[in-house]
Every structure is written in C-alpha cells, then in structure tokens.
PyMOL Python script that loads the backbone (N, CA, C, O; Angstrom):
from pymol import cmd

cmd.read_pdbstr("""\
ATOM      1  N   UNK A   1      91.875 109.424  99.618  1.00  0.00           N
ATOM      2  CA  UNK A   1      90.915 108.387  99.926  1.00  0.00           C
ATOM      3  C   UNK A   1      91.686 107.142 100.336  1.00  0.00           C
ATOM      4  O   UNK A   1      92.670 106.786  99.689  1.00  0.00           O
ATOM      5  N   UNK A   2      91.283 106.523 101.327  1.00  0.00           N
ATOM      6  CA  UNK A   2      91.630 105.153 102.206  1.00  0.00           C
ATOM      7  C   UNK A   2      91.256 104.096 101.795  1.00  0.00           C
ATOM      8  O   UNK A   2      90.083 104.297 101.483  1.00  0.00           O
ATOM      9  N   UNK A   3      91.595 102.670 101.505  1.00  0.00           N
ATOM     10  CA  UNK A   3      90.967 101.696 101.037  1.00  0.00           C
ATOM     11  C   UNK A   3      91.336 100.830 102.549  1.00  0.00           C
ATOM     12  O   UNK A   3      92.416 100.631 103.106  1.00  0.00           O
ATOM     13  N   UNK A   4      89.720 100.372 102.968  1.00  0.00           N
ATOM     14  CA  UNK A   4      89.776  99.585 104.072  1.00  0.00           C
ATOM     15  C   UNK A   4      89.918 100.087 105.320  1.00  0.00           C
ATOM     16  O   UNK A   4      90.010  99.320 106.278  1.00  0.00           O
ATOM     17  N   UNK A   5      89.976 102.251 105.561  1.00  0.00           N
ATOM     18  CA  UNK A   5      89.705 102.995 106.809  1.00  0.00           C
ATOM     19  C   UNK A   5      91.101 102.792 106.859  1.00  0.00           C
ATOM     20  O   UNK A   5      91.488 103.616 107.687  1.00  0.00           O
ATOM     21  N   UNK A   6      92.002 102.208 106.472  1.00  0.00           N
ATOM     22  CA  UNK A   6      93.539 102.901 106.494  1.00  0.00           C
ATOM     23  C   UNK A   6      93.782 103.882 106.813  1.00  0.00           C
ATOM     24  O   UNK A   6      93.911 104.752 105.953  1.00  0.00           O
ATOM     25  N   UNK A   7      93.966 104.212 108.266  1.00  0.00           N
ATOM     26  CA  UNK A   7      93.967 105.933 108.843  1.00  0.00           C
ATOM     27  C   UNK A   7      95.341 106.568 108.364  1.00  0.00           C
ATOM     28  O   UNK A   7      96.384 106.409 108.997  1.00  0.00           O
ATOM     29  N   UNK A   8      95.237 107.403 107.026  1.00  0.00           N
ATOM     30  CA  UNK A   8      96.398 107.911 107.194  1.00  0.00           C
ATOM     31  C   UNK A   8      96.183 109.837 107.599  1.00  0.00           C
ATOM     32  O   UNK A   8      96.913 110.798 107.358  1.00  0.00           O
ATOM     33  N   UNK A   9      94.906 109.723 108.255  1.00  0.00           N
ATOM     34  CA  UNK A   9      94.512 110.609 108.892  1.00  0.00           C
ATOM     35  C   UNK A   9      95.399 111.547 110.176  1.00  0.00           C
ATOM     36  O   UNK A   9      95.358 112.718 110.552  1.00  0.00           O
ATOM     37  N   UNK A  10      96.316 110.118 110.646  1.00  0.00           N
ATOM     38  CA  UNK A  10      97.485 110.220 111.648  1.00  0.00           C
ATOM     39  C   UNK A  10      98.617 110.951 111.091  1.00  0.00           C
ATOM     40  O   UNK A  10      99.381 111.651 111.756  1.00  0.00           O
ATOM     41  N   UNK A  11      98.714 110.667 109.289  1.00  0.00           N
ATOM     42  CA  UNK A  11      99.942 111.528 109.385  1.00  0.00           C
ATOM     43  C   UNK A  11      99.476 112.804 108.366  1.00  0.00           C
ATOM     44  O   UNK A  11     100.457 113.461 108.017  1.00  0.00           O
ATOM     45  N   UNK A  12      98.281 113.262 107.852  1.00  0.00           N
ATOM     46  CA  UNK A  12      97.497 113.918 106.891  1.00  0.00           C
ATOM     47  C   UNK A  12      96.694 115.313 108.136  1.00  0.00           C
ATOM     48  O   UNK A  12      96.256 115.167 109.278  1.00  0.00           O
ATOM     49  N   UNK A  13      96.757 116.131 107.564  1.00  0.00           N
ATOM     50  CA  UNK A  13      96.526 117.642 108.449  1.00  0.00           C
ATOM     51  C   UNK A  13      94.378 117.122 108.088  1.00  0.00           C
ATOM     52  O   UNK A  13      93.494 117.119 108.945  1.00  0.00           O
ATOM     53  N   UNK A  14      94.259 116.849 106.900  1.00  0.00           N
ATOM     54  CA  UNK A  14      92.892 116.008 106.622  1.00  0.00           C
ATOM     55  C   UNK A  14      92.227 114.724 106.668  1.00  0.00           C
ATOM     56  O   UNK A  14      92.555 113.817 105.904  1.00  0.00           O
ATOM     57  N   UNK A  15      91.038 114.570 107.781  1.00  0.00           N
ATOM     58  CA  UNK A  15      90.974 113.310 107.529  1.00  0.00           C
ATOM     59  C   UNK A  15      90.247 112.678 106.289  1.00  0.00           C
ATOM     60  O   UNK A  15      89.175 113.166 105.932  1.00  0.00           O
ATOM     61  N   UNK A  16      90.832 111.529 105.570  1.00  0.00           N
ATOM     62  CA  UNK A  16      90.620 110.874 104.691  1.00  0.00           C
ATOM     63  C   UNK A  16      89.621 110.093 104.508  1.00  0.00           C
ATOM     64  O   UNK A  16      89.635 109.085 105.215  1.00  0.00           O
ATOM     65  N   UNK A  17      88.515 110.244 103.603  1.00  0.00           N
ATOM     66  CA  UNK A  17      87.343 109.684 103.424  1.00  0.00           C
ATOM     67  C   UNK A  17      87.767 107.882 102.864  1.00  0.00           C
ATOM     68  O   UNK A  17      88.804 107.680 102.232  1.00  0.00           O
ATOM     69  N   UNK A  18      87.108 107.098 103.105  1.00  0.00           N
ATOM     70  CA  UNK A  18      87.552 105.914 103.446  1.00  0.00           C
ATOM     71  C   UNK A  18      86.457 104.660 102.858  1.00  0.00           C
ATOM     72  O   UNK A  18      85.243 104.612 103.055  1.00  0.00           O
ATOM     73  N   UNK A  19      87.212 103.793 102.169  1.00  0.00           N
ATOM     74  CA  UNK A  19      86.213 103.034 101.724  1.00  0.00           C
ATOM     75  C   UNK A  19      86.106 101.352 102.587  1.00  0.00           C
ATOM     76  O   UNK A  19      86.766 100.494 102.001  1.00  0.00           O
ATOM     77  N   UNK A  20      85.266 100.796 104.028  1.00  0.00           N
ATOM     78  CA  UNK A  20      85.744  99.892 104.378  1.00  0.00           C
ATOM     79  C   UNK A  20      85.326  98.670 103.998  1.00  0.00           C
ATOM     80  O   UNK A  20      84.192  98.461 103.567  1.00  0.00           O
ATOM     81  N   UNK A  21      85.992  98.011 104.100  1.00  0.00           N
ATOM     82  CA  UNK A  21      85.295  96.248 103.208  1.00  0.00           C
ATOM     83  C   UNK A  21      85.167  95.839 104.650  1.00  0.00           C
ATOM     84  O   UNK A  21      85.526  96.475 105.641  1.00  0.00           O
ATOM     85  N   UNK A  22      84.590  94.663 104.584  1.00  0.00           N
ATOM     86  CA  UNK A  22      83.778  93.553 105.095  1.00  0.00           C
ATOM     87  C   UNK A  22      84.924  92.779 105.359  1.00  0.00           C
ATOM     88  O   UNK A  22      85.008  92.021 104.393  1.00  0.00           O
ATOM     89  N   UNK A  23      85.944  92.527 106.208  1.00  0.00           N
ATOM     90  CA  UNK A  23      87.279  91.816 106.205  1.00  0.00           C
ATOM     91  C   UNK A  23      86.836  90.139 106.702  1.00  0.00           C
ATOM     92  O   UNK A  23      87.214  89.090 106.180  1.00  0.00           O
ATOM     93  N   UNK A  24      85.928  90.326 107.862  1.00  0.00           N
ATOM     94  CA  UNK A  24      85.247  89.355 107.949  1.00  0.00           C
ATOM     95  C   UNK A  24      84.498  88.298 106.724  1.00  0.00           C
ATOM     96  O   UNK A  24      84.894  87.197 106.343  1.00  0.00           O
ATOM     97  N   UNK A  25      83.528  88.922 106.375  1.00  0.00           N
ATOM     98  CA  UNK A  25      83.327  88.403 105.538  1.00  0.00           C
ATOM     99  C   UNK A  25      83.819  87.479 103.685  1.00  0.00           C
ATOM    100  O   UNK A  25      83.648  86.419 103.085  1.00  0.00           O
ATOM    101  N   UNK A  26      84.554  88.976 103.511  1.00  0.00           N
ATOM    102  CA  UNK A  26      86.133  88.960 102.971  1.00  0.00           C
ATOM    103  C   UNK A  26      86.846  87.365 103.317  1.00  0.00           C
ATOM    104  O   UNK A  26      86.788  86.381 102.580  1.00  0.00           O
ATOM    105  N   UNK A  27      87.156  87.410 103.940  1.00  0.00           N
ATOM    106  CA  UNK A  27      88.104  85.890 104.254  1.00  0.00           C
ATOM    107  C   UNK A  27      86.873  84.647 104.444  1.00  0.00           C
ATOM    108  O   UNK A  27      87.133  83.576 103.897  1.00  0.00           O
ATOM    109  N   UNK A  28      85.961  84.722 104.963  1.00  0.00           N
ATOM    110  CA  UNK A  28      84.824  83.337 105.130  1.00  0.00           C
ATOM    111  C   UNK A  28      84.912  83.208 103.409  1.00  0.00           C
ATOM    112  O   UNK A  28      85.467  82.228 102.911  1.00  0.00           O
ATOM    113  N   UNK A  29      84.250  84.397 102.468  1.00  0.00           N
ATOM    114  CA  UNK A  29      84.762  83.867 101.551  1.00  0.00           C
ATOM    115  C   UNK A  29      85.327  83.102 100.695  1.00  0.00           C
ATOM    116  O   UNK A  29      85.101  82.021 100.151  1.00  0.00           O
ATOM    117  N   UNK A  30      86.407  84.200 100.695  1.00  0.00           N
ATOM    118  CA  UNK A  30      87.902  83.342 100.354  1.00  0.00           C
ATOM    119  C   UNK A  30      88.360  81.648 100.861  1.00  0.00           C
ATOM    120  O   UNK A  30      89.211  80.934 100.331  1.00  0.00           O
ATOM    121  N   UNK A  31      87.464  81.321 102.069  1.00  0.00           N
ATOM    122  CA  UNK A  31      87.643  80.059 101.828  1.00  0.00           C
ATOM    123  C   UNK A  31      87.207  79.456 101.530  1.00  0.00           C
ATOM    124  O   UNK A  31      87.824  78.504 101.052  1.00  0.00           O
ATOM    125  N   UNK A  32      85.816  79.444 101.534  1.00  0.00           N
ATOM    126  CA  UNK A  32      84.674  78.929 101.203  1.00  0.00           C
ATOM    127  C   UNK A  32      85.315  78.311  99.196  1.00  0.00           C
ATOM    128  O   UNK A  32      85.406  77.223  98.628  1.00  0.00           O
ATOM    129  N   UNK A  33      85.593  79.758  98.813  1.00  0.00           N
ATOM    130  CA  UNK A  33      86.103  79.713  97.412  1.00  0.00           C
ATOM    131  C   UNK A  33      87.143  78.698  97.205  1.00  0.00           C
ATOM    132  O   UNK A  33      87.253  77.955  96.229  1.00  0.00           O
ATOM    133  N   UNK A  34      87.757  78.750  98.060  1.00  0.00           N
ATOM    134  CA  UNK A  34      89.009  77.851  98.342  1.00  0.00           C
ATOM    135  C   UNK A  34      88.818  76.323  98.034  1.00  0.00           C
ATOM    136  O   UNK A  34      89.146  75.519  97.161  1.00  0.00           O
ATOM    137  N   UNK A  35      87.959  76.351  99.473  1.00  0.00           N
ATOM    138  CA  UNK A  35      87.313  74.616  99.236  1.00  0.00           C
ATOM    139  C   UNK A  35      86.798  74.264  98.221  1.00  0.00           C
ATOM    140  O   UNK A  35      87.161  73.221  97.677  1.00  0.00           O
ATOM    141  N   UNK A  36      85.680  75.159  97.637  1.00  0.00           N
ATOM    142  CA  UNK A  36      85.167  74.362  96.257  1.00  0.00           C
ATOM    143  C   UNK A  36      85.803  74.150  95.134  1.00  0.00           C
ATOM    144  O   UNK A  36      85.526  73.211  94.388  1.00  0.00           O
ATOM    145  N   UNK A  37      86.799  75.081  94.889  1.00  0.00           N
ATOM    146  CA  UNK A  37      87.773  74.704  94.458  1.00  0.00           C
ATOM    147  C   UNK A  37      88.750  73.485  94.246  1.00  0.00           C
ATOM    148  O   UNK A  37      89.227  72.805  93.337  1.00  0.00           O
ATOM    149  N   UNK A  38      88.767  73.617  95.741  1.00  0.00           N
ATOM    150  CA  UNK A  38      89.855  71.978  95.476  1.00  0.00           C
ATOM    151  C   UNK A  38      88.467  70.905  95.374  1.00  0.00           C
ATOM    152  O   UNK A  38      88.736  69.833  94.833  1.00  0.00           O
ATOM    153  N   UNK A  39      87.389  71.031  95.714  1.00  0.00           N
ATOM    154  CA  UNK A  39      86.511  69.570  95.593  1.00  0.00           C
ATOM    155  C   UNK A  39      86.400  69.233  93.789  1.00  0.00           C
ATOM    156  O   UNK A  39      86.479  68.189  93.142  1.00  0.00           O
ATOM    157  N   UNK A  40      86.176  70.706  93.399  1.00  0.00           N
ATOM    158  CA  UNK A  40      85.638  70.908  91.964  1.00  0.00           C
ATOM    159  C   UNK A  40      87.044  71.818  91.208  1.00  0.00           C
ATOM    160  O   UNK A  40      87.217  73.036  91.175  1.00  0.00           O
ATOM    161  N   UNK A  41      87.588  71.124  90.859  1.00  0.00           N
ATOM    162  CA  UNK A  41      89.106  71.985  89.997  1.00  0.00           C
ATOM    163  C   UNK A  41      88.501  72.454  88.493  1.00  0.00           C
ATOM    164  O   UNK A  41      89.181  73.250  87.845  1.00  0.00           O
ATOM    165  N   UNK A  42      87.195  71.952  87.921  1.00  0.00           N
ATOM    166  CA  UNK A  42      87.125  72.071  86.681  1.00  0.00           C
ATOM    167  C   UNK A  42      85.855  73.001  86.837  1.00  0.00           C
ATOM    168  O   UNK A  42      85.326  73.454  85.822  1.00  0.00           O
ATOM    169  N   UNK A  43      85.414  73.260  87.959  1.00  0.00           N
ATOM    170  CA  UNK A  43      84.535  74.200  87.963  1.00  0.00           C
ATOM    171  C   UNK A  43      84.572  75.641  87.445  1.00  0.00           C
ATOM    172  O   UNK A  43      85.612  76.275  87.621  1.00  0.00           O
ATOM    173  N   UNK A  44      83.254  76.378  86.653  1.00  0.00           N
ATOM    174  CA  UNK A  44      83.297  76.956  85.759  1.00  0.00           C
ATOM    175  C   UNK A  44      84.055  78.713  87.304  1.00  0.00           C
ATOM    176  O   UNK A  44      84.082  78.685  88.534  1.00  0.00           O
ATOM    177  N   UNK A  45      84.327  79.433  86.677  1.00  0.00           N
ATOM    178  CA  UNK A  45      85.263  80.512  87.436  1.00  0.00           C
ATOM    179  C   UNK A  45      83.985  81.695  87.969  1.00  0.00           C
ATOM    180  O   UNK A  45      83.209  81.988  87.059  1.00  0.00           O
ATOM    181  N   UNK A  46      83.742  82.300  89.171  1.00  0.00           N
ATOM    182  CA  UNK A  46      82.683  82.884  88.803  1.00  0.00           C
ATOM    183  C   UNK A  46      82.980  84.503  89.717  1.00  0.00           C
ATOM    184  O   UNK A  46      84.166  84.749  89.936  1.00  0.00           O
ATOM    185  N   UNK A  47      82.014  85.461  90.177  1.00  0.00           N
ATOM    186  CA  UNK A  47      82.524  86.301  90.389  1.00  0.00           C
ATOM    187  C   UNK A  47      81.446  86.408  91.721  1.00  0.00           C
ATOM    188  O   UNK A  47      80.490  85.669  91.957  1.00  0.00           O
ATOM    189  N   UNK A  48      82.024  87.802  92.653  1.00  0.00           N
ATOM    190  CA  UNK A  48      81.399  87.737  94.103  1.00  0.00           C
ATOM    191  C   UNK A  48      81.208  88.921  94.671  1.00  0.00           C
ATOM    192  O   UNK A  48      82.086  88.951  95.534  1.00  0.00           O
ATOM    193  N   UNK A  49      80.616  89.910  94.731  1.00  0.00           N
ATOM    194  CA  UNK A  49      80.651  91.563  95.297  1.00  0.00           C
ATOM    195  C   UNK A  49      79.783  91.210  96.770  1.00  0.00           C
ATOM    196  O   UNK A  49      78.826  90.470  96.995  1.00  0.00           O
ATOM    197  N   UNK A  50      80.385  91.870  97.406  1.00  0.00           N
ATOM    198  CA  UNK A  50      81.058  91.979  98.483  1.00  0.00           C
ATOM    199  C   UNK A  50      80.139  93.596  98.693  1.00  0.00           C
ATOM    200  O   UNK A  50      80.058  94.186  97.616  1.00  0.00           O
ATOM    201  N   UNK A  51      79.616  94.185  99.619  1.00  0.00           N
ATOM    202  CA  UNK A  51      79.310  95.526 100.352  1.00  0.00           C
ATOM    203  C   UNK A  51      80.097  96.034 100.621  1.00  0.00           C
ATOM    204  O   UNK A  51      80.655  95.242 101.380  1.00  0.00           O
ATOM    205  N   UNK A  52      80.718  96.944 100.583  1.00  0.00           N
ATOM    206  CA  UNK A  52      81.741  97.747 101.474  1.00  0.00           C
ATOM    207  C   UNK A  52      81.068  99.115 102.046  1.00  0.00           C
ATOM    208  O   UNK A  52      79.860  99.154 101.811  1.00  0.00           O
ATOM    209  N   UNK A  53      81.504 100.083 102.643  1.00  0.00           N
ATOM    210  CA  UNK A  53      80.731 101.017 103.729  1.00  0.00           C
ATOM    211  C   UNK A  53      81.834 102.228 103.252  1.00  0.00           C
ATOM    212  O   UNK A  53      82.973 102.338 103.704  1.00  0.00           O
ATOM    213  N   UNK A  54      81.243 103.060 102.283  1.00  0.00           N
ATOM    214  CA  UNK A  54      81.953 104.348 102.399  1.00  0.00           C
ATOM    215  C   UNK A  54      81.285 105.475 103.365  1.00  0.00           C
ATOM    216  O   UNK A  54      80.201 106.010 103.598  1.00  0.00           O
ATOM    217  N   UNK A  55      82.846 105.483 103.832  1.00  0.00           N
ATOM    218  CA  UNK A  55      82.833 106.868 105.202  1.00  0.00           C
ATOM    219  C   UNK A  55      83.302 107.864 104.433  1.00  0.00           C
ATOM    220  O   UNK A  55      84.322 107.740 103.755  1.00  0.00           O
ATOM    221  N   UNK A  56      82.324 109.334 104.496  1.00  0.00           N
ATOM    222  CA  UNK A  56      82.729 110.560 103.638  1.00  0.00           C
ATOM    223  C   UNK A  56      83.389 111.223 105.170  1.00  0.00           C
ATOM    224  O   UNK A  56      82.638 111.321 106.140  1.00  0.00           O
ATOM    225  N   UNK A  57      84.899 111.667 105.264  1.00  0.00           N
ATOM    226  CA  UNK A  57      85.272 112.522 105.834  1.00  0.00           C
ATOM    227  C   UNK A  57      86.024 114.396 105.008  1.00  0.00           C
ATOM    228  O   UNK A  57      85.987 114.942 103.906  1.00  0.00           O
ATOM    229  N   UNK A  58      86.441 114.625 106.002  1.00  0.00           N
ATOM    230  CA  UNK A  58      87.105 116.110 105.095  1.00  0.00           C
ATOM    231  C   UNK A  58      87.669 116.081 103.944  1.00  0.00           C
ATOM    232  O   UNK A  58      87.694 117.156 103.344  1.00  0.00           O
ATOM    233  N   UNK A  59      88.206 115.038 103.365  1.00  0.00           N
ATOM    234  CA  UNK A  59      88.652 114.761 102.037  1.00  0.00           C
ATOM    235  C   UNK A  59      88.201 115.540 100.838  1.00  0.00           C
ATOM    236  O   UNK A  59      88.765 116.294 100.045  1.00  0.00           O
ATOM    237  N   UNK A  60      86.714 114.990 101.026  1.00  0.00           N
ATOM    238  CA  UNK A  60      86.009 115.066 100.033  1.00  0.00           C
ATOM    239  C   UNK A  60      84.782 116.676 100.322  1.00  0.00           C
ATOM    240  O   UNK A  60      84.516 117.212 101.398  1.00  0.00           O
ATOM    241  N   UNK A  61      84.458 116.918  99.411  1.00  0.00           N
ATOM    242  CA  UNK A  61      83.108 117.812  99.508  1.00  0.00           C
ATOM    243  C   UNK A  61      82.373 117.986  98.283  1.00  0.00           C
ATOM    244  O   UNK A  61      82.769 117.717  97.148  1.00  0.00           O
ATOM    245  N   UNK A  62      80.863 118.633  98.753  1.00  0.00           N
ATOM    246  CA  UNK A  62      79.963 118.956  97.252  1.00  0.00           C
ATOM    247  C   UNK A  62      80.695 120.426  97.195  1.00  0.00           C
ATOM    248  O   UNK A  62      80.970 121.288  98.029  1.00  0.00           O
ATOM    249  N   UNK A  63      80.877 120.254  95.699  1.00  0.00           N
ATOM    250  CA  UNK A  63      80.757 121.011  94.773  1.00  0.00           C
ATOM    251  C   UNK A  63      79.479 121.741  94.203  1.00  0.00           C
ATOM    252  O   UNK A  63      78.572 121.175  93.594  1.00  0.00           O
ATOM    253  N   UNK A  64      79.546 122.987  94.475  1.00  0.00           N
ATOM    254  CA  UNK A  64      77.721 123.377  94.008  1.00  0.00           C
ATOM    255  C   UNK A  64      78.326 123.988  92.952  1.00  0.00           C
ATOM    256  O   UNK A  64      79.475 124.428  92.997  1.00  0.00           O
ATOM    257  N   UNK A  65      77.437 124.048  91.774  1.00  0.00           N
ATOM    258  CA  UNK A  65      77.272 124.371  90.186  1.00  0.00           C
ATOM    259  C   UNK A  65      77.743 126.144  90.299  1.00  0.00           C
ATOM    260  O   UNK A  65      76.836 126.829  90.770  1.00  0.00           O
ATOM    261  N   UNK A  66      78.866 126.821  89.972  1.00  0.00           N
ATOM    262  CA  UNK A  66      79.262 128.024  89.806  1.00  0.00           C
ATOM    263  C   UNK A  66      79.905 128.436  90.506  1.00  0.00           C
ATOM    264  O   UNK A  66      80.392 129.541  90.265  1.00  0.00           O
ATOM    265  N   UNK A  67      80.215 127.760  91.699  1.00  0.00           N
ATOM    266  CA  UNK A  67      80.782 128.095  93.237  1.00  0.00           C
ATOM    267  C   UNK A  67      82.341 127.114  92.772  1.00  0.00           C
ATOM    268  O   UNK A  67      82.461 126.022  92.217  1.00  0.00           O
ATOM    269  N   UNK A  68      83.347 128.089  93.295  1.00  0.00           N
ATOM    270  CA  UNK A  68      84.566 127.326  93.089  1.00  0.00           C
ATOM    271  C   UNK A  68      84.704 126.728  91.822  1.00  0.00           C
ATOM    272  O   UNK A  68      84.130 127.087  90.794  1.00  0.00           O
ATOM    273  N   UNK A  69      85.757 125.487  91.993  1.00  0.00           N
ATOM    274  CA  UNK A  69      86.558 125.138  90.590  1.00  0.00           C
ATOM    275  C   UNK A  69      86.845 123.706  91.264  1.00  0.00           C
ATOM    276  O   UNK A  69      87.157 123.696  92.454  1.00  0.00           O
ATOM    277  N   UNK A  70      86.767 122.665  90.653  1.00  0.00           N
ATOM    278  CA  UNK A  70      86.834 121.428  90.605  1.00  0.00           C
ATOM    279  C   UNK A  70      88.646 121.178  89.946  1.00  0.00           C
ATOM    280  O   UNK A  70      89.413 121.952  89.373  1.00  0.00           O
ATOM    281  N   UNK A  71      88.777 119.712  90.380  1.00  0.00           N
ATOM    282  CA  UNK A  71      90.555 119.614  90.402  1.00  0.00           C
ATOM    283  C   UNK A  71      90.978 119.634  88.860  1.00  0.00           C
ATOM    284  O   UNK A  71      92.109 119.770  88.392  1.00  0.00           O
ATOM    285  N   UNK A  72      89.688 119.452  88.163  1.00  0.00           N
ATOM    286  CA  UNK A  72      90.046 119.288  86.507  1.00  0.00           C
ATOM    287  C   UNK A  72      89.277 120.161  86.299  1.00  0.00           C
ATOM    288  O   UNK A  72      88.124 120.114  86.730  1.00  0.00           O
ATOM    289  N   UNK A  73      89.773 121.212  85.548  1.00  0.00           N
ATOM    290  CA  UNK A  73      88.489 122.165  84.669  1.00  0.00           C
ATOM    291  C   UNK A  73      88.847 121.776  83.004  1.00  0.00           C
ATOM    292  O   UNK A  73      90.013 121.684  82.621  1.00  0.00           O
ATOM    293  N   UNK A  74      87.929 121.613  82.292  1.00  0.00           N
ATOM    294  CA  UNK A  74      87.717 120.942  80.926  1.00  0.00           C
ATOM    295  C   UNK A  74      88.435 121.947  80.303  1.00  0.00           C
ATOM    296  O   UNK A  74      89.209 121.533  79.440  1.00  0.00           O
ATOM    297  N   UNK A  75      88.409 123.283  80.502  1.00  0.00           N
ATOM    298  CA  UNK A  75      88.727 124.468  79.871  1.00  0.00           C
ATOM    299  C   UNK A  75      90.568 124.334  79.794  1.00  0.00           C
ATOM    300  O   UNK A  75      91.069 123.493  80.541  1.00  0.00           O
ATOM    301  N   UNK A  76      91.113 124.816  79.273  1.00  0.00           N
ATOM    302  CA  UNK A  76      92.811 124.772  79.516  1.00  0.00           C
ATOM    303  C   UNK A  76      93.456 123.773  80.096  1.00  0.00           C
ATOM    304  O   UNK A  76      94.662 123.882  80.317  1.00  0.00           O
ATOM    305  N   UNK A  77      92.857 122.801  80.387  1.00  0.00           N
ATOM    306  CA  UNK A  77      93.632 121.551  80.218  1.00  0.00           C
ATOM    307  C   UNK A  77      94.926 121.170  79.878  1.00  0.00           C
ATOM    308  O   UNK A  77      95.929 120.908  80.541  1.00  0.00           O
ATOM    309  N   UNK A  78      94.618 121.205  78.454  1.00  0.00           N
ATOM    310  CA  UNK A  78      95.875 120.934  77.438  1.00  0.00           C
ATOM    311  C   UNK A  78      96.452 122.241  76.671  1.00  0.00           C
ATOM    312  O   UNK A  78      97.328 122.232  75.806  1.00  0.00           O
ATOM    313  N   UNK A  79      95.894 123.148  77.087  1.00  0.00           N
ATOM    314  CA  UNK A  79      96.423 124.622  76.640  1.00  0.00           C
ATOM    315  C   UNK A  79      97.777 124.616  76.491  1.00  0.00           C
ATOM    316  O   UNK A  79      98.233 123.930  77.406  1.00  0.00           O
ATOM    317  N   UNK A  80      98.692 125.057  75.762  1.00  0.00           N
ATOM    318  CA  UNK A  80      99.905 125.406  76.185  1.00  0.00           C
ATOM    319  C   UNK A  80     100.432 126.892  76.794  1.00  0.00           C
ATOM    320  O   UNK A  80     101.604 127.037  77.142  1.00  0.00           O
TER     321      UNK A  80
END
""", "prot")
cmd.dss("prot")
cmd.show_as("cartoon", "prot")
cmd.util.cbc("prot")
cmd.orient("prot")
C-alpha cells in the first residue's frame, strides 16, 4: 500500500493500492495553521482531518469466508 499514490507500481510486478491526500488542501492548511499561530501563540492546540481518496488496486482483494487463507491465520501462529 502507497501513501499519497506513490507509484511504486513502476518497480512492483503489482499495482499498489494507494491512499491519496488532498496535497492542495494539505498545505492551504498548514498555513492557515501557521498564521494563527503566530497571531495567537497561546492559543488552545486543536486537531484537523483532512479526506483522503483510497484507490483499491491489485494489492489488495476480498477474501470470501472458506475460500483461501488470509496473511495471518489465528490457528498456529505461535505454534512451535
């Protein structure tokens, strides 16, 4: 998986399902945060989510209930 469509699809035989942020928006942000900041230094700290756009490529797939085996099976785990 890709953070931000980071194609490493170019050097991967699979392409990589990809999570993209808002880069635009992302930085208006960040300054916005910036400025109030310096107007208000004692201002209380606060938090900001942001959308991002997940792209499902070959990476990933459903799993149907009995079909195949998932990357962790609960069973033998820690077996020795």
């Amino acid at each position: 998986m890709s953070i931000d469509g980071f194609n490493l699809a170019a050097i991967q035989e699979v392409p990589l399902t990809a999570v993209h942020v808002p880069r635009d928006e992302l930085g208006s942000e960040a300054v916005h945060l910036l400025q109030q900041r310096l107007l208000r230094p004692e201002a209380p700290h606060g938090s900001l989510l942001l959308h991002g756009t997940l792209v499902v490529r070959d990476s990933v797939r459903r799993i149907r209930p009995g079909k195949g085996h998932t990357a962790v099976e609960p069973q033998g785990l820690y077996d020795d």
